[in-house]
C-alpha positions as CSV (number, residue, x, y, z in Angstrom):
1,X,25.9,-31.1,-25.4
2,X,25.9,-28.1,-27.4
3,X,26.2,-26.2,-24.6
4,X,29.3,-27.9,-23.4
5,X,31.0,-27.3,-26.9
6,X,30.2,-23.3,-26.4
7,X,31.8,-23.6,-23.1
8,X,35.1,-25.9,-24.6
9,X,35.1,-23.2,-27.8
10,X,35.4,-20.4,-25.2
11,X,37.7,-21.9,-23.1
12,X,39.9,-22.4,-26.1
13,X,39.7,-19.1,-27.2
14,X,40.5,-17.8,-24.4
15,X,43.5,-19.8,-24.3
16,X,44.8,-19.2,-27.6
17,X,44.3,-15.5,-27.0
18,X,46.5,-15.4,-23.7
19,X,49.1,-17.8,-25.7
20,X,49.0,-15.1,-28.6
21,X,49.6,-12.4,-25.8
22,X,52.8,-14.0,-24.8
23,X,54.2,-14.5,-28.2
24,X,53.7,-10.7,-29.1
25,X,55.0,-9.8,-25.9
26,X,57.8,-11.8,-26.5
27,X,58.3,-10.4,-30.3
28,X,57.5,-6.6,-29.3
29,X,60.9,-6.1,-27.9
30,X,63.3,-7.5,-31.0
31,X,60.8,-5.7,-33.2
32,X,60.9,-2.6,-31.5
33,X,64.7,-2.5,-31.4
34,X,64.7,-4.0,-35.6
35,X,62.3,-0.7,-36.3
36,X,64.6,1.8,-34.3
37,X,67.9,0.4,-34.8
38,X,67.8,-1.3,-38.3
39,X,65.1,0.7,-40.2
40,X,65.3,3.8,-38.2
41,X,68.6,4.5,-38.4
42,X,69.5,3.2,-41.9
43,X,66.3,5.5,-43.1
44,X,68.0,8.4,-41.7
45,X,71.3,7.5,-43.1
46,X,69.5,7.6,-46.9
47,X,67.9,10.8,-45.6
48,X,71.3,12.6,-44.4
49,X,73.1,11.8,-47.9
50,X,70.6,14.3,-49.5
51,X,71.2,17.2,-47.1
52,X,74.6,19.4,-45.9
53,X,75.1,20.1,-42.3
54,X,76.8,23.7,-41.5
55,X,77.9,24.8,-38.1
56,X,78.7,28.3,-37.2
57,X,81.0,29.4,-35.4
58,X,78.8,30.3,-32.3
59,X,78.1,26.2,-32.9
60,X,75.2,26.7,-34.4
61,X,73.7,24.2,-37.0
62,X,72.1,24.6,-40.4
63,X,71.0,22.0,-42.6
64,X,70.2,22.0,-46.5
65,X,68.7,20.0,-48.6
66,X,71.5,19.5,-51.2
67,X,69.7,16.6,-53.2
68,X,72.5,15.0,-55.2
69,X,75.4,17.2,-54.2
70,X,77.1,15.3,-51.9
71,X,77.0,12.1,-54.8
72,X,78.7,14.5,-57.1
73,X,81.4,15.1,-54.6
74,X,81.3,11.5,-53.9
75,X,82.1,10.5,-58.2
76,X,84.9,13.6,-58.3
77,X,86.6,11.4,-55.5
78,X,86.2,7.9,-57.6
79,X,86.7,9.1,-60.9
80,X,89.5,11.6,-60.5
81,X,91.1,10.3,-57.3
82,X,94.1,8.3,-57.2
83,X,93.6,7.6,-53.4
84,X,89.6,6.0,-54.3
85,X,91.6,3.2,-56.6
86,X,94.6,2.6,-54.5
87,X,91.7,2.0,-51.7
88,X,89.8,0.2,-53.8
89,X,92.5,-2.2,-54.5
90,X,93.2,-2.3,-51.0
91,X,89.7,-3.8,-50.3
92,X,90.1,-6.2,-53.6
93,X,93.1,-7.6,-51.7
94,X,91.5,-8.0,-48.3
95,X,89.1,-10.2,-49.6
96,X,91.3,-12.0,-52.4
97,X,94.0,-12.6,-49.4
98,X,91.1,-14.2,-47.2
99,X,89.4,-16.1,-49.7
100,X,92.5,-17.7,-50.8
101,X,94.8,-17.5,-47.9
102,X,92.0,-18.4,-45.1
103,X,89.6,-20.2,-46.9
104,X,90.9,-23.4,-47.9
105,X,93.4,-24.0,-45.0
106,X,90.0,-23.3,-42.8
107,X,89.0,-26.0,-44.4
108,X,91.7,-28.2,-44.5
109,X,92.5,-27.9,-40.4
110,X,88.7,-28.4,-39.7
111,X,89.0,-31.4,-41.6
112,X,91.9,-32.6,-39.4
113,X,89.9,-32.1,-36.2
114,X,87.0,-33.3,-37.6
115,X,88.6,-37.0,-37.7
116,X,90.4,-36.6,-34.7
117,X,94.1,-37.3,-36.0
118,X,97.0,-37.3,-33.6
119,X,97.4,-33.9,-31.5
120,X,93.9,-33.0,-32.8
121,X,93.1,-31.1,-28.9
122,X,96.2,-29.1,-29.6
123,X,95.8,-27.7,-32.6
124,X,92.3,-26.9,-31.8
125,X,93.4,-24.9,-29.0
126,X,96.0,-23.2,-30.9
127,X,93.7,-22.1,-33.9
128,X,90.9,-21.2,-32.0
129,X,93.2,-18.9,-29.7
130,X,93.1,-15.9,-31.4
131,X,89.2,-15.7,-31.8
132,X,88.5,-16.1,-28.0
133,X,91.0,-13.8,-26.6
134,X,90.5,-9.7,-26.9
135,X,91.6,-8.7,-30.6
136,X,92.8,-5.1,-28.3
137,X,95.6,-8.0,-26.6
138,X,96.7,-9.0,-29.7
139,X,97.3,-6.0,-31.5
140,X,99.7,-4.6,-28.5
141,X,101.3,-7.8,-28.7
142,X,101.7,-8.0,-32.2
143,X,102.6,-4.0,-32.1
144,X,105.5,-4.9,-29.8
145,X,107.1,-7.8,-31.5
146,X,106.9,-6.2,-34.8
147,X,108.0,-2.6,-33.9
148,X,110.5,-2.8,-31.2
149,X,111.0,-6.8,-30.8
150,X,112.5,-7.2,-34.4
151,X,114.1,-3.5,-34.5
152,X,115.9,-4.7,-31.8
153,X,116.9,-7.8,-33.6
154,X,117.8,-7.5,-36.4
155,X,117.6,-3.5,-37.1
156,X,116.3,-1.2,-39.1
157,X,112.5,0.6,-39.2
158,X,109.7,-1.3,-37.7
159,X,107.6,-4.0,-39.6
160,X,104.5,-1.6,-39.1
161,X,106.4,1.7,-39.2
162,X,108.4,1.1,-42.1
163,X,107.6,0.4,-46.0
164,X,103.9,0.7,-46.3
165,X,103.4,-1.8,-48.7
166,X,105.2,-4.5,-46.8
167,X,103.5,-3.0,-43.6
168,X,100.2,-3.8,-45.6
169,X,101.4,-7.1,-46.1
170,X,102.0,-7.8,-42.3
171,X,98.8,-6.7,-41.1
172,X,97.1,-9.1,-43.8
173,X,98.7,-11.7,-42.3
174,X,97.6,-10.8,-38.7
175,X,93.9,-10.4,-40.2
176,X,94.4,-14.1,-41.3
177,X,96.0,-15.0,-38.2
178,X,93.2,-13.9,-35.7
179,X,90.2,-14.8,-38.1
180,X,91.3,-18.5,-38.8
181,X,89.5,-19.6,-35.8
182,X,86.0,-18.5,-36.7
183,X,86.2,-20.4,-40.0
184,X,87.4,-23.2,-38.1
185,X,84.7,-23.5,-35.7
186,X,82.0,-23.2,-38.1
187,X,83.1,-26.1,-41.0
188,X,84.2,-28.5,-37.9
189,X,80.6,-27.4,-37.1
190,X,79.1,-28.1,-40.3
191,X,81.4,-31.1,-40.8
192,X,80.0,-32.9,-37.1
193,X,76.6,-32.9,-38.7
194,X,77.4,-34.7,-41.4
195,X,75.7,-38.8,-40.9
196,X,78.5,-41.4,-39.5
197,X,76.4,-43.7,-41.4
198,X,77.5,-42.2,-45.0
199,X,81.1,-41.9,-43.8
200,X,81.1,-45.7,-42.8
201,X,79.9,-46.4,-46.2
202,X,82.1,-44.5,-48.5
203,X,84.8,-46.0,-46.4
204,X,83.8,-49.9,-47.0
205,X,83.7,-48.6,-50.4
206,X,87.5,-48.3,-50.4
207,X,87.5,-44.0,-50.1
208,X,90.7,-42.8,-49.4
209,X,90.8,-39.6,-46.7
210,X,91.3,-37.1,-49.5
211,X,88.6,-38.1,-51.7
212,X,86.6,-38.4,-48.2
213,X,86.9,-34.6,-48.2
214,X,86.6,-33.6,-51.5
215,X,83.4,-35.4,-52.7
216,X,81.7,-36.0,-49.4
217,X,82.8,-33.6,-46.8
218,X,83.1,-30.4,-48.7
219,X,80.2,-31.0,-50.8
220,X,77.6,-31.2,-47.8
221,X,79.3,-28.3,-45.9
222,X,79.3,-26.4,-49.3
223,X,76.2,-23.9,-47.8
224,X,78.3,-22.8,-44.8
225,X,81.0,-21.9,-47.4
226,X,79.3,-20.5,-49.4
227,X,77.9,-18.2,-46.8
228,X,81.0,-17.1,-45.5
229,X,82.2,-16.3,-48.9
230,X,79.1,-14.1,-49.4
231,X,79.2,-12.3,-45.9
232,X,83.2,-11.3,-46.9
233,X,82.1,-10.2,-50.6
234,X,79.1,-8.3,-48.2
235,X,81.8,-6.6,-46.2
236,X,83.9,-6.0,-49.1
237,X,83.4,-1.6,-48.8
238,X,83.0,-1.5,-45.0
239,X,86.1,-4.0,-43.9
240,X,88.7,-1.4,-42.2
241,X,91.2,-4.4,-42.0
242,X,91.9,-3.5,-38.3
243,X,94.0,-0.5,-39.9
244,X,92.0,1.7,-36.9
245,X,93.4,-0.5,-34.5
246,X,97.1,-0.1,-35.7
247,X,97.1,3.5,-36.4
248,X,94.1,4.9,-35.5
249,X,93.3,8.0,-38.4
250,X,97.1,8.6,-39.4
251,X,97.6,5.2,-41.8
252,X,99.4,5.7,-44.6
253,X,97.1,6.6,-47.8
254,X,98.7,3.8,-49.6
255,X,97.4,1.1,-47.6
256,X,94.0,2.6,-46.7
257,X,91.4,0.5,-47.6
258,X,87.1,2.1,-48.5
259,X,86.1,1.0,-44.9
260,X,89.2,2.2,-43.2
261,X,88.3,5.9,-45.4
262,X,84.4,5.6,-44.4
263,X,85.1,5.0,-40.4
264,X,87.8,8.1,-40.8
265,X,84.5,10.5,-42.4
266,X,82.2,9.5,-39.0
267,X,83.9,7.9,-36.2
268,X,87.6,10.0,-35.7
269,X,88.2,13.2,-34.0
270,X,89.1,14.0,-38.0
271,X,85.1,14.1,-38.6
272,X,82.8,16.8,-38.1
273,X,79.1,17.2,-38.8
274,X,79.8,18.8,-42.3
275,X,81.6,15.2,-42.8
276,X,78.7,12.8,-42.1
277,X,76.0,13.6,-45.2
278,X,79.2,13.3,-47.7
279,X,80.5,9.6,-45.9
280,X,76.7,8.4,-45.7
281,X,76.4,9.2,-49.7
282,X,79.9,7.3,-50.0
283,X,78.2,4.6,-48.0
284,X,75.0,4.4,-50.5
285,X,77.2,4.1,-53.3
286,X,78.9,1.2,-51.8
287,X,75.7,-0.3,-51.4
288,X,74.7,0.3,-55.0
289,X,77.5,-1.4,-55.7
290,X,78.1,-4.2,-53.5
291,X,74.5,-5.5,-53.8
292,X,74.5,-6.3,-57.3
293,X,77.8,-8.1,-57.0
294,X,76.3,-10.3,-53.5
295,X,73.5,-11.6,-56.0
296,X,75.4,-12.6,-59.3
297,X,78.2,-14.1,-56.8
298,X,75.4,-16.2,-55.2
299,X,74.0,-17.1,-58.1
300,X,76.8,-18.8,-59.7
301,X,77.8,-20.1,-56.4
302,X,74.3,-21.7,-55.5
303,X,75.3,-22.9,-59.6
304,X,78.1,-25.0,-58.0
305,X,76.6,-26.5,-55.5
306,X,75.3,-29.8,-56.7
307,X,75.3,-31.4,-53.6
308,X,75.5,-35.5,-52.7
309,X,72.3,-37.6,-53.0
310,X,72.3,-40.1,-50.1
């Protein structure tokens, strides 16, 4: 008997070793890709903000340790730049325009598919649209209609070639436009999850549609909100606001937003090696910044949510 318990023990081990085997195997290659891509590369990003890259004119590179240099340069351009607050406010807007703007009629059109009310299928397939088709096709599109299309019309400079502050303006609105159907198929999501059985009841209860959706509905979808409000506050330095897309590096200064400068310092024909230490200390103090301002939002909004006991 004892011997037959060795043999079973083995057998087991064995087992659970080869089972093991396959679950590291399985892991090694999203780990290895996490240590190089994620950690490798953001390491050397902290790294390069400390040093200066020189070339020579024979093309020849020299880098410096420059310590804290390049975050000097870095508070000359916040504190005695006009062009660091007028982008500033730029990103402020961004994110004020989406939260209010795309947030709650997100909401409000998920909640209409959600119970299926008349021409739910087309509405779906008209708000969804812009999310599944190529972001590149909208923007010649849009570039068409708003620069020669209405010209045409009705005369005068183009919508995007015009005033810069109403050009700002427009290209919000085509932000909203094309991101409306991400929202939407996440709370329609969130709201399909939500029991039948606890609708049912709040409805023999005599609940009307809209206080349906404002103390059921949006109360138990409050976490996917709230996650997509703290993924936008996240993105709040490093959203270009498709400005790239529209004028590649020549936008006008005042509607440049801190990600639209940032991908102008590393990923334009503007940007040279000497640019890169200088926009990855830029990119550290965003993060100094943003982090903070993540946490205290989610810890007054995790304050809000108080949820529905059922």
């Amino acid at each position: 008997m004892k011997q037959f318990n060795n043999k079973y023990k083995d057998k087991f081990k064995q087992k659970r070793i080869k089972e093991l085997g396959f679950y590291w195997s399985v892991l090694a290659i999203p780990l290895i890709q996490f240590c190089i891509m994620y950690i490798g590369v953001n390491l050397n990003s902290f790294i390069l903000a400390f040093k200066s890259y020189n070339v020579g004119t024979d093309g020849s590179v020299t880098i410096n340790w420059v310590y804290f240099d390049n975050f000097k340069q870095v508070f000359n351009d916040i504190f005695r730049s006009d062009l660091f607050s007028t982008m500033f406010l730029n990103s402020l807007t961004v994110y004020a325009v989406h939260l209010i703007a795309g947030t709650m009629p997100a909401l409000f059109f998920s909640y209409y598919i959600y119970k299926k009310f008349i021409g739910v299928e087309f509405f779906r397939f008209m708000l969804i649209l812009p999310s599944v088709i190529s972001a590149v096709a909208f923007v010649l599109i849009f570039k068409y209609i708003a620069d020669r299309f209405f010209p045409q019309i009705f005369g005068g400079a183009g919508l995007l070639t015009g005033n810069p502050r109403h050009s700002f303006r427009i290209i919000m609105a085509f932000n909203l436009f094309i991101g409306f159907g991400t929202g939407i198929l996440m709370y329609s999501n969130a709201m399909s999850r939500i029991p039948d059985s606890l609708i049912e009841s709040a409805q023999l209860e005599g609940c009307s549609v809209i206080r349906e959706f404002f103390e059921i509905t949006l109360p138990l979808i409050y976490p996917t909100l709230e996650t997509f409000l703290i993924i936008g506050l996240s993105n709040l330095f490093i959203d270009q606001a498709n400005l790239f897309t529209f004028y590649t590096n020549s936008a006008d200064p005042q509607i440049q937003t801190v990600g639209y400068y940032l991908f102008n310092q590393v990923f334009t024909e503007r940007s040279t090696m000497s640019t890169y230490p200088v926009a990855s200390a830029w990119g550290l103090m965003m993060t100094v910044i943003t982090v903070p301002v993540v946490f205290t939002a989610k810890y007054f909004l995790d304050k809000l949510d108080k949820g529905v006991e059922f």
